[in-house]
C-alpha positions, 0 to 999 in steps of 0.5 A, a space after each residue: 517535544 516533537 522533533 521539527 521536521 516531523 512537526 515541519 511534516 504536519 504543517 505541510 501536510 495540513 497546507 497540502 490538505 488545503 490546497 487539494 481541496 478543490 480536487 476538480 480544478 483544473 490545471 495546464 502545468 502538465 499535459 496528459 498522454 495524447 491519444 496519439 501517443 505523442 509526448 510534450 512537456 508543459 512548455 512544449 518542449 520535446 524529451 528524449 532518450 532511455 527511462 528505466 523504471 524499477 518495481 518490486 510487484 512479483 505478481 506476475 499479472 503486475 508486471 504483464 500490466 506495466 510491460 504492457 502500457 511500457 509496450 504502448 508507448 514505446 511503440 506510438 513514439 521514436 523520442 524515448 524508450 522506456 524499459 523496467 527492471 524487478 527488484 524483490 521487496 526485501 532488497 528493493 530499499 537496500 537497492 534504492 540506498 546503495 543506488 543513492 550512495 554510487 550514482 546508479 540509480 533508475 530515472 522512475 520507482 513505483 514504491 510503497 507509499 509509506 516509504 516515499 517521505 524518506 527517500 524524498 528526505 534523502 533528495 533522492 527524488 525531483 520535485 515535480 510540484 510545478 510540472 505534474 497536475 494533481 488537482 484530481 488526486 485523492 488528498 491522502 494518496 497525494 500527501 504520502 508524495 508531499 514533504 514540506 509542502 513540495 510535490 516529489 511524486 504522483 500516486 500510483 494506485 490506491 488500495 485497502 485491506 478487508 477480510 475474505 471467507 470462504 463461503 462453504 468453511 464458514 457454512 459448513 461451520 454453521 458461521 456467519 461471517 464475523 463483524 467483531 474481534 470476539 466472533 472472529 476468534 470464535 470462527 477461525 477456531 471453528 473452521 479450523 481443521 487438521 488441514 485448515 487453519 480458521 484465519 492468517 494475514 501477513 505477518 513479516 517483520 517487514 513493512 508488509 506485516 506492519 500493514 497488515 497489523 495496524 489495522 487491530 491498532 487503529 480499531 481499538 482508537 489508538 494511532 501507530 506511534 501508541 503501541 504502547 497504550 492501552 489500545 496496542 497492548 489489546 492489539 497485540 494481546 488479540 494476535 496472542 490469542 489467535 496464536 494460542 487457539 490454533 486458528 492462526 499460523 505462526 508461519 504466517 512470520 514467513 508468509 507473503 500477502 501473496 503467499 497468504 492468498 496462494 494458502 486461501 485459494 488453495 484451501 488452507 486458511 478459511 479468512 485471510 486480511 488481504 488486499 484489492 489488488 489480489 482480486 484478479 489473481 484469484 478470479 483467474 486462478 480459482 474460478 471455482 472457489 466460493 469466497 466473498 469479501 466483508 470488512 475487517 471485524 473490529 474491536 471499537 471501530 472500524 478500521 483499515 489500512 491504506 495502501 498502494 504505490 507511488 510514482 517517484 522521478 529520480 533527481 538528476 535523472 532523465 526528468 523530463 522523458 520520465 515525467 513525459 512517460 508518467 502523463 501517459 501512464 496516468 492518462 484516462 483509458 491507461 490508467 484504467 487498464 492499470 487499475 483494473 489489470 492490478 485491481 488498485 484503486 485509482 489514486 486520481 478520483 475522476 477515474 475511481 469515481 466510476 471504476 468499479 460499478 457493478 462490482 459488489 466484490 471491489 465496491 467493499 474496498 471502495 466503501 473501507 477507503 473511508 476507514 483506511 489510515 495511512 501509515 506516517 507520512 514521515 521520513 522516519 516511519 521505516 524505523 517506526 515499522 521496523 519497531 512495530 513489526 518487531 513487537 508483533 513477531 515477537 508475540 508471535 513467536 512467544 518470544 515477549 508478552 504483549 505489554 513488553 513488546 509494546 514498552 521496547 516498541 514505543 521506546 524506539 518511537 518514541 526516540 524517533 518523534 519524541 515524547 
């Protein structure tokens, strides 16, 4: 038997679902950022006073990006001023609980989606339900903000992941670009060299290598909570042998999806799985570089993970001048500098409708956002990830065969959601 508050985290999504299905509605409980700047609650009331923001983008773009839009507003108002704080990935969570735990905590966090219904669990985040208009939003960003049917954030951007090449490995190889797991390996061995290795994705043991990772779970049909099924177990078999071939990197337990673009555009990885917001980041730094982009090459199905950040004001925090900030960070032509500077999808569909025209590069993320899968939401799925990630870095290393990883991984899910 399920425990109640992951079957309490269904109903509330499936409720969500069905009142975001009008997603051209529209609604007067929040006011967008003014072209003036000028900022004005729902009921016209004015905020004021100091916001601070934590984020955990090392890019160095992202946080140009969000310094830039802090920059705007800050400048076309006297009432609030708005400054942001870097917090690394790895400590980012741990911060976010310490912080919880003594009070010290920022008005506004932009985190990762997956992470979002746990903390909104813990009470950590103010339920904005009545004072954020959401109606435009995509549904499934919209639900990795929802918990019990209340509203506890705005989505910030949306993204997915698909597979790059570089065009001349795979020409001087003779390949094409690879559609199924079979010819995947076989190009990865292919152009893999003394100096290239043919494939790698991010593989930390860390949400971020889970991301990564569940995409060859989902192609085989089976869903994050079976790793250990016949699916998962193929999954990670498939990681065995692209370990074993040579073609793929055990470093890659180590590496980044940064780290893992910086190797790709400098020349060592012929493909990576990586995602959109790496876009503009390798157009400025390997103008020359001959790449393109294809979807993830699947086994039964196609298959890709939805990812992105979240928006969350922190409860007890000054509310109302972070909301007042997030209508203007949201807001139409600043919201698109955002997308665009970041290379997100924009998680407000009248935005994305347009976003990316004449772009065939982003249009293939645009195209896999019907494919993607969302990680939970559920306020335990750190602990499913942490299980998941463990497994796979395991097969990695050759510490476990595949079916014993599989059977300690689901015995941890299946104590967190039941069996």
């Amino acid at each position: 038997m399920m425990k109640k508050g992951f079957l309490k985290l269904l109903a509330a999504t499936m409720s969500l679902s069905l009142l975001t299905v009008g997603c051209g509605a529209s609604s007067d409980t929040a006011s967008s950022g003014a072209a003036d700047g000028t900022v004005a609650s729902a009921d016209g009331a004015e905020a004021s006073g100091d916001v601070t923001i934590w984020y955990y983008w090392e890019t160095e773009g992202h946080q140009k990006a969000l310094n830039h839009i802090i920059e705007e507003f800050n400048n076309q108002q006297d009432d609030i001023t708005v400054e942001a704080k870097y917090v690394p990935f790895a400590d980012f969570k741990k911060q976010l609980s310490v912080g919880a735990s003594a009070g010290e905590l920022p008005d506004i966090v932009i985190l990762d989606n997956p992470d979002h219904a746990a903390y909104a669990a813990m009470g950590i985040f103010a339920d904005i339900t009545d004072r954020f208009d959401v109606s435009n939003y995509y549904e499934g960003p919209v639900n990795s903000c929802t918990l019990d049917g209340r509203l506890y954030g705005v989505p910030f951007g949306s993204n997915d992941l698909v597979l790059f090449y570089n065009e001349d490995m795979l020409e001087a190889a003779g390949c094409e670009v690879p559609t199924t797991w079979d010819e995947l390996l076989e190009v990865a061995q292919a152009t893999t060299t003394d100096n290239v290795y043919g494939f790698a994705h991010s593989a930390l043991q860390n949400e971020e290598g889970t991301f990564n990772f569940l995409p060859w779970v989902w192609s085989t049909g089976a869903t994050s909570y079976e790793i250990d099924s016949e699916g998962g177990i193929k999954a990670l078999e498939f990681e065995k042998k692209l370990v074993e071939s040579g073609a793929f990197p055990k470093e890659a337990i180590n590496w980044t999806q940064g780290d893992t673009m910086n190797q790709f555009i400098s020349g060592n990885l012929a493909m990576m799985i990586n995602g959109t917001w790496q876009i503009p980041t390798m157009r400025e730094e390997a103008p020359d570089l001959n790449w393109n982009v294809a979807p993830i090459p699947q086994d039964k199905q196609q298959a890709s993970g939805l990812g992105g950040e979240n928006y969350a004001v922190i409860a007890g925090g000054n509310e109302e001048a972070a909301i007042q900030f997030l209508q203007y960070a949201t807001s139409g032509e600043t919201c698109l500098y955002m997308m665009n500077a970041m290379g997100y999808i924009s998680a407000d569909a009248t935005i994305a409708e347009t976003q990316f025209e004449g772009d065939e590069v982003y249009q293939v993320f645009v195209d896999e956002m019907k494919y993607a899968n969302a990680r939970g939401p559920l306020p335990e799925w750190p602990d499913i990830s942490d299980a998941i990630s463990l497994a796979f870095n395991k097969v990695l290393i050759g510490e476990a065969e595949p079916a014993d990883a599989a059977k300690e991984a689901q015995a941890t899910i299946d104590s967190i959601i039941g069996n």
